[in-house]
N, CA, C and O atoms as CSV, one atom per row, in Angstrom:
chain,resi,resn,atom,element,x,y,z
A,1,UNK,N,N,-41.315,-22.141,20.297
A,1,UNK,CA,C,-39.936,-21.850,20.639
A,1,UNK,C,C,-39.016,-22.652,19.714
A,1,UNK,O,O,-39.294,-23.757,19.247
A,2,UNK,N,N,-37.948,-22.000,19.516
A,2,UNK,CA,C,-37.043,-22.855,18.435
A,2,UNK,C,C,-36.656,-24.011,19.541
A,2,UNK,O,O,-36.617,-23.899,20.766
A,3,UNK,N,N,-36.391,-25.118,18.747
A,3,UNK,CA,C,-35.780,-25.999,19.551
A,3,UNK,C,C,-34.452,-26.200,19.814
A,3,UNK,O,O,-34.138,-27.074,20.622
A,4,UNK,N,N,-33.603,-25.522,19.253
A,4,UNK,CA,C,-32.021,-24.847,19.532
A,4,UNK,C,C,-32.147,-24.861,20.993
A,4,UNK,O,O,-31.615,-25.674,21.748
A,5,UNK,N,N,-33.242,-23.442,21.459
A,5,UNK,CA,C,-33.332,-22.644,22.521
A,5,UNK,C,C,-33.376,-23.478,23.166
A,5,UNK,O,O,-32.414,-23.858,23.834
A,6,UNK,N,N,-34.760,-24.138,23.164
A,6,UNK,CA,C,-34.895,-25.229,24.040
A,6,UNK,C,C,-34.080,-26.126,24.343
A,6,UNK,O,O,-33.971,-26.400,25.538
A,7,UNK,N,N,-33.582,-26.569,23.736
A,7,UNK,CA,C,-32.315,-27.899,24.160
A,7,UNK,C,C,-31.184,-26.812,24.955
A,7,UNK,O,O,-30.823,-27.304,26.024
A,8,UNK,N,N,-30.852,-26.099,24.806
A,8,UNK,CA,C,-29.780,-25.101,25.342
A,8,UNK,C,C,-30.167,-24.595,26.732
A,8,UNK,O,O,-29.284,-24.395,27.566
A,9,UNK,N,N,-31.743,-24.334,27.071
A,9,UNK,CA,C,-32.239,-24.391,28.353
A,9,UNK,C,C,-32.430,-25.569,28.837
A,9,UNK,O,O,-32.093,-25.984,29.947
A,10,UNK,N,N,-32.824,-25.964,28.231
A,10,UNK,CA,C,-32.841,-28.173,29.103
A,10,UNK,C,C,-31.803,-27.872,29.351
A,10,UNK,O,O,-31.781,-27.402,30.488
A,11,UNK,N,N,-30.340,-27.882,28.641
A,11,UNK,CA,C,-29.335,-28.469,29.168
A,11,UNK,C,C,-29.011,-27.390,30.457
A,11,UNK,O,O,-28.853,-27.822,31.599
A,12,UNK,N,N,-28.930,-25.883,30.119
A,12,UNK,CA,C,-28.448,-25.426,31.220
A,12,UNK,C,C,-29.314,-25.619,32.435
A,12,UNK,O,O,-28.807,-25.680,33.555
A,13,UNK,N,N,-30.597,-25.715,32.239
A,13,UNK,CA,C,-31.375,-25.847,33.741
A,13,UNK,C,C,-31.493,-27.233,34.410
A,13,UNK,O,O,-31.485,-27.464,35.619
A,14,UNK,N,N,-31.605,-28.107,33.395
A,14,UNK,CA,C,-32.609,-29.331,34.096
A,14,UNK,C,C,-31.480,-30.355,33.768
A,14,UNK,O,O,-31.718,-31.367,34.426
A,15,UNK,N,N,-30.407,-30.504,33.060
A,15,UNK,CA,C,-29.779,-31.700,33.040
A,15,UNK,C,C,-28.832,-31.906,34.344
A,15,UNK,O,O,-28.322,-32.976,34.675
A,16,UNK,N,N,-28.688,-30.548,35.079
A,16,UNK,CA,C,-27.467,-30.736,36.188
A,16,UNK,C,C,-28.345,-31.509,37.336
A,16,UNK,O,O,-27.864,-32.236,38.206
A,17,UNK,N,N,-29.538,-31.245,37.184
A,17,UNK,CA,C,-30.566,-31.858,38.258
A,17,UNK,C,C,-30.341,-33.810,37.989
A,17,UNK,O,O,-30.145,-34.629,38.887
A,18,UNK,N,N,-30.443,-34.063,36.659
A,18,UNK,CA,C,-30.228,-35.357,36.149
A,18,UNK,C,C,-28.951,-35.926,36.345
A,18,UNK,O,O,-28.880,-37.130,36.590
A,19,UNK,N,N,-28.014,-35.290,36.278
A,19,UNK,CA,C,-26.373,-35.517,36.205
A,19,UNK,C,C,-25.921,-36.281,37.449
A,19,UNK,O,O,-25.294,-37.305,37.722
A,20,UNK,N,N,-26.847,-34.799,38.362
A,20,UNK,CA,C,-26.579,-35.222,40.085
A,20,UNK,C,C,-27.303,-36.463,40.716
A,20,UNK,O,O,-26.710,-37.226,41.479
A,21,UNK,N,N,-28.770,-36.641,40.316
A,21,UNK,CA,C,-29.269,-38.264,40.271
A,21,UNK,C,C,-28.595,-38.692,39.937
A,21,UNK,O,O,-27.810,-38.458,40.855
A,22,UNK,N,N,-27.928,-39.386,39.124
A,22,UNK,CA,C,-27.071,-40.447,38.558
A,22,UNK,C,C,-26.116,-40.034,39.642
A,22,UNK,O,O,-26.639,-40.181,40.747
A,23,UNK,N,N,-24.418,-39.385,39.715
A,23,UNK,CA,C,-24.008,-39.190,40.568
A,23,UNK,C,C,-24.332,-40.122,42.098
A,23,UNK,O,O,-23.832,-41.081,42.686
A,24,UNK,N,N,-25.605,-39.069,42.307
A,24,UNK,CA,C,-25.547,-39.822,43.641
A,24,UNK,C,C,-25.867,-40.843,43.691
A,24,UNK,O,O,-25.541,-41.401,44.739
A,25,UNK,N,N,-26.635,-41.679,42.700
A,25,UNK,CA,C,-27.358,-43.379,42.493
A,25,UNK,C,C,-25.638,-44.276,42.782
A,25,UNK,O,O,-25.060,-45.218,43.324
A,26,UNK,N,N,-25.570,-43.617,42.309
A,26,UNK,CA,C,-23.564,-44.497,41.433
A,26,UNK,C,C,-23.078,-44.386,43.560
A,26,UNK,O,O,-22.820,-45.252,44.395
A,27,UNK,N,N,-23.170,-42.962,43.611
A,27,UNK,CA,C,-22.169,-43.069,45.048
A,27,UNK,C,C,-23.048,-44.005,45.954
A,27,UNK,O,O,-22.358,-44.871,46.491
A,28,UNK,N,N,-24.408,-44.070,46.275
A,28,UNK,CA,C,-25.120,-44.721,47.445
A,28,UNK,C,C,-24.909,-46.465,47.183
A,28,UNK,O,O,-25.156,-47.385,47.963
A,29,UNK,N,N,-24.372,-46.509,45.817
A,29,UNK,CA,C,-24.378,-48.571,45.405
A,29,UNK,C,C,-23.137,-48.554,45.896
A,29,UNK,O,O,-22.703,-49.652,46.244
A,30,UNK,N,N,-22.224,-47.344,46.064
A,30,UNK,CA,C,-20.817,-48.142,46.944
A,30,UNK,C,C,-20.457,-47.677,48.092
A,30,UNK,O,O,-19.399,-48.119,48.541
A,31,UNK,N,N,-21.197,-46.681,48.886
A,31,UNK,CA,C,-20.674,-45.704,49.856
A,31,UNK,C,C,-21.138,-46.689,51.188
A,31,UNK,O,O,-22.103,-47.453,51.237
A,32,UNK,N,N,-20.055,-46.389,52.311
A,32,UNK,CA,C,-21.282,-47.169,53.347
A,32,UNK,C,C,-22.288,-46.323,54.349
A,32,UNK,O,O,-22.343,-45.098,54.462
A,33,UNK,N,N,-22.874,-47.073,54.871
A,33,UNK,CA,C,-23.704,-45.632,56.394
A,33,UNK,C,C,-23.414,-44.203,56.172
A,33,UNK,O,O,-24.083,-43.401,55.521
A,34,UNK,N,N,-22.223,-43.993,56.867
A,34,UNK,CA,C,-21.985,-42.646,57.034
A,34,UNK,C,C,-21.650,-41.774,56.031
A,34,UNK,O,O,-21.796,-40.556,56.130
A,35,UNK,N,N,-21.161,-42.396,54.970
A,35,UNK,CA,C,-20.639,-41.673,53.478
A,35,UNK,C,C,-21.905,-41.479,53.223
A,35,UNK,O,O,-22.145,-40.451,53.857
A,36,UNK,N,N,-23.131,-41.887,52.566
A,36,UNK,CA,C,-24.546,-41.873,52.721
A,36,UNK,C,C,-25.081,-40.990,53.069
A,36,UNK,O,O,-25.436,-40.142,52.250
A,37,UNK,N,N,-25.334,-40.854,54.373
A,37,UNK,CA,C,-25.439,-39.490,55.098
A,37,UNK,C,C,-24.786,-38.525,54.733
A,37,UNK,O,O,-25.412,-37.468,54.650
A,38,UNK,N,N,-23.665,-38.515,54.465
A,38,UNK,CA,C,-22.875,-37.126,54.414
A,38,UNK,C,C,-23.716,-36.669,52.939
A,38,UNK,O,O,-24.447,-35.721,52.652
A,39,UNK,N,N,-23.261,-37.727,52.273
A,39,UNK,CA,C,-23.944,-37.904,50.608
A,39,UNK,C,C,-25.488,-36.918,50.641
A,39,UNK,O,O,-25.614,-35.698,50.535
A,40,UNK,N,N,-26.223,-37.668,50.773
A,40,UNK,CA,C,-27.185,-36.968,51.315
A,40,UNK,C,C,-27.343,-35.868,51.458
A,40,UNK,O,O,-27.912,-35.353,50.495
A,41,UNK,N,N,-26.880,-34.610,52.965
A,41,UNK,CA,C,-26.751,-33.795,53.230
A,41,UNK,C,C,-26.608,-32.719,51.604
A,41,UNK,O,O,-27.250,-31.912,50.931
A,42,UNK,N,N,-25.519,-33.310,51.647
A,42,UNK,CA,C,-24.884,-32.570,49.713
A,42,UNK,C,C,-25.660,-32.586,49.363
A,42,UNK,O,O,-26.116,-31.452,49.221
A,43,UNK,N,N,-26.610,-33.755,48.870
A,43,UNK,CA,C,-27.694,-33.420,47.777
A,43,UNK,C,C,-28.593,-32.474,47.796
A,43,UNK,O,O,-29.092,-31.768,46.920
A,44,UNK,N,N,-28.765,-32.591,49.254
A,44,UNK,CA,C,-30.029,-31.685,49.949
A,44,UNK,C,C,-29.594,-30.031,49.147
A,44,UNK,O,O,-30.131,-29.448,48.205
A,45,UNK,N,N,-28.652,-29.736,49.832
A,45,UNK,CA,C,-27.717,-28.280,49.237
A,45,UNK,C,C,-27.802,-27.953,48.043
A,45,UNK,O,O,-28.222,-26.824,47.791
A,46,UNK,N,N,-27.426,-28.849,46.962
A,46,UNK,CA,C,-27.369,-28.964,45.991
A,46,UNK,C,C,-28.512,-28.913,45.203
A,46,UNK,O,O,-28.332,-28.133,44.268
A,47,UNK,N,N,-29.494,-29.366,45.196
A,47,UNK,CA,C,-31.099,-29.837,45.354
A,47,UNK,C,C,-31.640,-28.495,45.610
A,47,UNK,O,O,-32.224,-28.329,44.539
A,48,UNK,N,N,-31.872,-27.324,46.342
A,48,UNK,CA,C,-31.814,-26.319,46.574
A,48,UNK,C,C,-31.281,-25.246,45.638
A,48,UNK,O,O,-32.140,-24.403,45.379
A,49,UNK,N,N,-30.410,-25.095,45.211
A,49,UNK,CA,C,-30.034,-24.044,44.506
A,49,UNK,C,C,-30.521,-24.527,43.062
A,49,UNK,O,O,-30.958,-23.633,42.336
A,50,UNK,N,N,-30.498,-26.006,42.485
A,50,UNK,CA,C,-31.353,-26.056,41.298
A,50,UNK,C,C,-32.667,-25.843,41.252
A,50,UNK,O,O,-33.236,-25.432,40.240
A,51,UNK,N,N,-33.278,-26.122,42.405
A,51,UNK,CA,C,-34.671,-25.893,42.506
A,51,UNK,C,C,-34.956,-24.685,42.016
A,51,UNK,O,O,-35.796,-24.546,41.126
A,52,UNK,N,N,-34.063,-23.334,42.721
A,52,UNK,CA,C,-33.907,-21.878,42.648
A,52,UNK,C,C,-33.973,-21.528,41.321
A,52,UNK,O,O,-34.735,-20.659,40.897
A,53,UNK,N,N,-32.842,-22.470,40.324
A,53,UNK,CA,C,-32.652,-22.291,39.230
A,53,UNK,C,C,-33.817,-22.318,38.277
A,53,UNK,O,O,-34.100,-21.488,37.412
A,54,UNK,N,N,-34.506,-23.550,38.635
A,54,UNK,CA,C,-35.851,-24.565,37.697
A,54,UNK,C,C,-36.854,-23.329,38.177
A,54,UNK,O,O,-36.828,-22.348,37.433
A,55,UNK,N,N,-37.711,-23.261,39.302
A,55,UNK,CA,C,-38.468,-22.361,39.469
A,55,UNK,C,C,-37.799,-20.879,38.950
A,55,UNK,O,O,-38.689,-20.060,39.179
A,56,UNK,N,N,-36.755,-20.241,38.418
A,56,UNK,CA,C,-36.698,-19.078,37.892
A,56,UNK,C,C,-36.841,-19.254,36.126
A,56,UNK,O,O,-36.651,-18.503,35.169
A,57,UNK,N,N,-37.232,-20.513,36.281
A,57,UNK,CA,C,-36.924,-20.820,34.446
A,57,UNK,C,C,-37.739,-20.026,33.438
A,57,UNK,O,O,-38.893,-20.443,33.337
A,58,UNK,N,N,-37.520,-19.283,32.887
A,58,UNK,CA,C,-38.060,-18.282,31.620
A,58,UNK,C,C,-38.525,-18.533,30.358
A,58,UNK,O,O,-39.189,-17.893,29.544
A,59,UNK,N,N,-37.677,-20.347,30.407
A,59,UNK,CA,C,-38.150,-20.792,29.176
A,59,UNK,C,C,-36.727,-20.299,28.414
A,59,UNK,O,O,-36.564,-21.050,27.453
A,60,UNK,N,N,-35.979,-19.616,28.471
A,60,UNK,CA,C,-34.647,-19.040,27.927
A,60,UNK,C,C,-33.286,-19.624,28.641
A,60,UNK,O,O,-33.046,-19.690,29.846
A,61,UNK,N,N,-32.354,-20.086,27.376
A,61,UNK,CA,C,-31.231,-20.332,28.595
A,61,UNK,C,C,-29.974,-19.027,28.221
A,61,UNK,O,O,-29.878,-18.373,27.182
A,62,UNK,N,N,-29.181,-18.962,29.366
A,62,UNK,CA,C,-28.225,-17.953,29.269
A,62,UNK,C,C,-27.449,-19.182,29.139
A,62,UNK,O,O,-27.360,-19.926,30.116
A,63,UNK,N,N,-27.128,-19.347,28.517
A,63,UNK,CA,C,-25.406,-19.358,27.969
A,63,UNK,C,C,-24.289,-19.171,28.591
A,63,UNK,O,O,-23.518,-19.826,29.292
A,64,UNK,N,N,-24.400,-17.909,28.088
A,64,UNK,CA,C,-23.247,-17.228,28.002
A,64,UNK,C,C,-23.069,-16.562,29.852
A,64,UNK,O,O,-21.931,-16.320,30.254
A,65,UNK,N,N,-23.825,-16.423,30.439
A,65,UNK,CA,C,-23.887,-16.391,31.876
A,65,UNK,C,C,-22.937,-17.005,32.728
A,65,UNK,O,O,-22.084,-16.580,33.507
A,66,UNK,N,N,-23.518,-18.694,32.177
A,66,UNK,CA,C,-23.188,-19.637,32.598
A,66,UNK,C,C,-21.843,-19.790,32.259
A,66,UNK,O,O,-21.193,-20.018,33.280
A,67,UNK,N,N,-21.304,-19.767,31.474
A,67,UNK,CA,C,-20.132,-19.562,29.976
A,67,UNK,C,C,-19.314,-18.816,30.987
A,67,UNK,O,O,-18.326,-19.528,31.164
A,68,UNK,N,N,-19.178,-17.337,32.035
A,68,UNK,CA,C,-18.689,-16.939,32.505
A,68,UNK,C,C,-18.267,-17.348,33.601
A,68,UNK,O,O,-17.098,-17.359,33.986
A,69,UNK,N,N,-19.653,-17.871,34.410
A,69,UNK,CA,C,-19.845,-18.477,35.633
A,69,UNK,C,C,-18.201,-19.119,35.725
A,69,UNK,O,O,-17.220,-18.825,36.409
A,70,UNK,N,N,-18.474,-20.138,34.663
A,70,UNK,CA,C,-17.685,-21.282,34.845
A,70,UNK,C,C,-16.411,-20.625,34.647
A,70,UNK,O,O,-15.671,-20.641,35.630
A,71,UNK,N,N,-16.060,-20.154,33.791
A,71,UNK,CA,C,-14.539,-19.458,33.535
A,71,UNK,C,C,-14.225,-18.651,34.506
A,71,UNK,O,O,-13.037,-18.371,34.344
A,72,UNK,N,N,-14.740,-17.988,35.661
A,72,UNK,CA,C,-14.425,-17.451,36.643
A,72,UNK,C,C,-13.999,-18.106,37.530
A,72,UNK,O,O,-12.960,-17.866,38.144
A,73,UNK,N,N,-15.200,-19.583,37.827
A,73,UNK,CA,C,-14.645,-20.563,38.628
A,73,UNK,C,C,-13.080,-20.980,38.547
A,73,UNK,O,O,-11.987,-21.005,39.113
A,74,UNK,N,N,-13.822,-21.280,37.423
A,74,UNK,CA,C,-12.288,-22.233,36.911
A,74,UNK,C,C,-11.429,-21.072,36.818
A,74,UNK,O,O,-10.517,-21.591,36.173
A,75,UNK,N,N,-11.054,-19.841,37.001
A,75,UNK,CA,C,-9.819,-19.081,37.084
A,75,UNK,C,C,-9.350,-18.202,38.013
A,75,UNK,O,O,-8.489,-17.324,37.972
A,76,UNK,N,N,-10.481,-18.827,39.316
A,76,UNK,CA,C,-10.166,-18.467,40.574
A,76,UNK,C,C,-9.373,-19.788,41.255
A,76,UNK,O,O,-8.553,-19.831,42.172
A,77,UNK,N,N,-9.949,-20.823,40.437
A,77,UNK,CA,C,-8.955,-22.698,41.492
A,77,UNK,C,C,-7.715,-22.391,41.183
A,77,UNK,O,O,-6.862,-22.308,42.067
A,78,UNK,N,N,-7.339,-22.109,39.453
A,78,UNK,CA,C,-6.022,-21.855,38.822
A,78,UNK,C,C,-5.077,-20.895,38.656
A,78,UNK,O,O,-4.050,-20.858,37.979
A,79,UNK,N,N,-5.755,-19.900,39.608
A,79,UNK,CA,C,-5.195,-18.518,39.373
A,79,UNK,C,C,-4.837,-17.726,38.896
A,79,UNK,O,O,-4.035,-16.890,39.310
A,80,UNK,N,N,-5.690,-17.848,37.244
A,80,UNK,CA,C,-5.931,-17.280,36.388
A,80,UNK,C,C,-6.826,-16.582,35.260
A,80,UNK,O,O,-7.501,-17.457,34.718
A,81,UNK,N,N,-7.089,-15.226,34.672
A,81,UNK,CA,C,-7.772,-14.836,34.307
A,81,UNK,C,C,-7.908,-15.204,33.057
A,81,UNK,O,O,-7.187,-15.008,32.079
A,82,UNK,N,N,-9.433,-16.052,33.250
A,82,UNK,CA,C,-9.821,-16.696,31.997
A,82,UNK,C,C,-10.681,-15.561,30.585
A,82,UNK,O,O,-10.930,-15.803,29.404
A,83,UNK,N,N,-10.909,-14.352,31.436
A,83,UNK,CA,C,-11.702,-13.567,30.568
A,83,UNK,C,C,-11.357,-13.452,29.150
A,83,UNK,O,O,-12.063,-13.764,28.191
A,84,UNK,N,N,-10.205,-12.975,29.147
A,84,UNK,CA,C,-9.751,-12.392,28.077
A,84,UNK,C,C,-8.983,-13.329,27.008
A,84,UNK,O,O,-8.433,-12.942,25.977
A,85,UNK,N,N,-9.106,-15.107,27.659
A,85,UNK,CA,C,-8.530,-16.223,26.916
A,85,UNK,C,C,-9.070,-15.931,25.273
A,85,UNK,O,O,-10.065,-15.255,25.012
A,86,UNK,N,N,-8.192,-16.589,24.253
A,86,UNK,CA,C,-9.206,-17.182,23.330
A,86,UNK,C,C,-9.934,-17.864,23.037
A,86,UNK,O,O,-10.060,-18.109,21.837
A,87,UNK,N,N,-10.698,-18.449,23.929
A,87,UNK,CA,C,-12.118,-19.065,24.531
A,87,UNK,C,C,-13.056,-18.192,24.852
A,87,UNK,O,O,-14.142,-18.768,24.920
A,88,UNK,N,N,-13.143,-16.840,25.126
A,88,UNK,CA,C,-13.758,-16.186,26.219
A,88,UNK,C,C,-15.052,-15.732,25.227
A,88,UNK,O,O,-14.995,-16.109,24.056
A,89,UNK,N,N,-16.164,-14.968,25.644
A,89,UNK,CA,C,-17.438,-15.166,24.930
A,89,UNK,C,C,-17.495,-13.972,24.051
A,89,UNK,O,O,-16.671,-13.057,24.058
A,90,UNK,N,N,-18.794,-14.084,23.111
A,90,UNK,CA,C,-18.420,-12.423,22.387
A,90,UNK,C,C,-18.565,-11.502,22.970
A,90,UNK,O,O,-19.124,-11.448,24.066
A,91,UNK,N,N,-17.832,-10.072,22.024
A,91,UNK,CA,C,-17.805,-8.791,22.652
A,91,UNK,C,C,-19.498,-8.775,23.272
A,91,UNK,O,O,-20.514,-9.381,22.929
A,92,UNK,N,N,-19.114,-7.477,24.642
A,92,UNK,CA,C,-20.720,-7.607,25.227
A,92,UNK,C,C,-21.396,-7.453,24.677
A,92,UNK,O,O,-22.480,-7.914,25.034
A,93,UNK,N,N,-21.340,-6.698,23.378
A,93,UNK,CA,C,-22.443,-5.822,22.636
A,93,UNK,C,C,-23.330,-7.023,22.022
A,93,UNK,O,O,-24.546,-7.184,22.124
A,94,UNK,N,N,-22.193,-7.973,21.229
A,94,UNK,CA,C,-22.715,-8.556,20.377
A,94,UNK,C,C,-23.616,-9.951,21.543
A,94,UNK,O,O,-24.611,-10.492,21.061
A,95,UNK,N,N,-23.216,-10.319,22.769
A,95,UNK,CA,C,-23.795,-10.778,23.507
A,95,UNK,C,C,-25.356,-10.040,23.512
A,95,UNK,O,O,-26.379,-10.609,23.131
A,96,UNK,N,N,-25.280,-8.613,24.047
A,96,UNK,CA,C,-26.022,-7.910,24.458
A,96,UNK,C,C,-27.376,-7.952,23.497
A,96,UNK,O,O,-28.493,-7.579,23.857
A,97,UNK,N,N,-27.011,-8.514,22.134
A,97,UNK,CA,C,-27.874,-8.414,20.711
A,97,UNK,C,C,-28.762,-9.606,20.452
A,97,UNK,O,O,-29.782,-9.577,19.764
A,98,UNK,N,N,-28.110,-10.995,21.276
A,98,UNK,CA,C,-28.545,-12.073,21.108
A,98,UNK,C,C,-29.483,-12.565,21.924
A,98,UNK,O,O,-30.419,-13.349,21.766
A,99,UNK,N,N,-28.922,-11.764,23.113
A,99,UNK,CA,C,-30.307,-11.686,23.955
A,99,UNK,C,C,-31.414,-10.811,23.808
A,99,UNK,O,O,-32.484,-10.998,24.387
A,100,UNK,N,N,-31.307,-10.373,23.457
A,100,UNK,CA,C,-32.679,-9.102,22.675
A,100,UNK,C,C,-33.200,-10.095,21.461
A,100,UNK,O,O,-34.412,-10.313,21.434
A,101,UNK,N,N,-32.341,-10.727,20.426
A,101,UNK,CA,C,-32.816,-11.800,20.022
A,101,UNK,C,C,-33.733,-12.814,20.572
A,101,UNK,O,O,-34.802,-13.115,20.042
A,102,UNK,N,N,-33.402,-13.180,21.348
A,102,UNK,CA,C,-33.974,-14.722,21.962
A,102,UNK,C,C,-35.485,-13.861,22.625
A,102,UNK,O,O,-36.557,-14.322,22.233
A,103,UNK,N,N,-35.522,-12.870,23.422
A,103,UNK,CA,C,-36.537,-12.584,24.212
A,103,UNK,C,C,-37.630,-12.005,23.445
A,103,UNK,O,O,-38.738,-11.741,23.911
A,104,UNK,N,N,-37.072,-11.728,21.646
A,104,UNK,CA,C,-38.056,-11.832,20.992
A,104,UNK,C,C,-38.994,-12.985,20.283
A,104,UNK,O,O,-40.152,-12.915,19.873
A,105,UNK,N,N,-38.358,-13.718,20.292
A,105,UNK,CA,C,-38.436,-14.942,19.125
A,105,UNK,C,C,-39.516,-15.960,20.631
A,105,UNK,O,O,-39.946,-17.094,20.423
């Protein structure tokens, strides 16, 4: 596998799993009892849907998925449509090409 790919799937799959360890290490050295617990709970949730993520892993990362994910998020808090920003990802087609790329290689 190129190692582009690879670092681009590490990061989208397995570093948010790492991010959130740290995170929560940092919150449990200052939180007390009950923040803890609550803390906790979150992780559990959280912990769960990466799992979902890691066990669907293909060995491929989407990108550009993710790339949307987030610009949707972020333009539903702000109330605005991030699609069509000059940020926004390439035309589908040429999306559509890169992934036919990758699932060969």
């Amino acid at each position: 596998m190129n190692y582009n790919l690879g670092l681009h799937n590490f990061v989208e799959k397995y570093m948010p799993v790492r991010i959130q360890s740290i995170i929560g290490d940092t919150l449990r050295s200052i939180l007390g009892p009950r923040e803890r617990k609550i803390l906790s709970e979150y992780e559990k949730q959280v912990l769960k849907k990466q799992v979902i993520v890691i066990t669907g892993d293909t060995g491929l990362a989407d990108l550009a998925s993710q790339e949307e994910a987030l610009r949707s998020e972020i333009g539903t808090k702000i109330n605005v449509d991030l699609s069509n920003s000059a940020l926004s990802k390439a035309p589908e087609e040429e999306a559509e090409k890169r992934k036919s790329e990758l699932r060969q290689t």
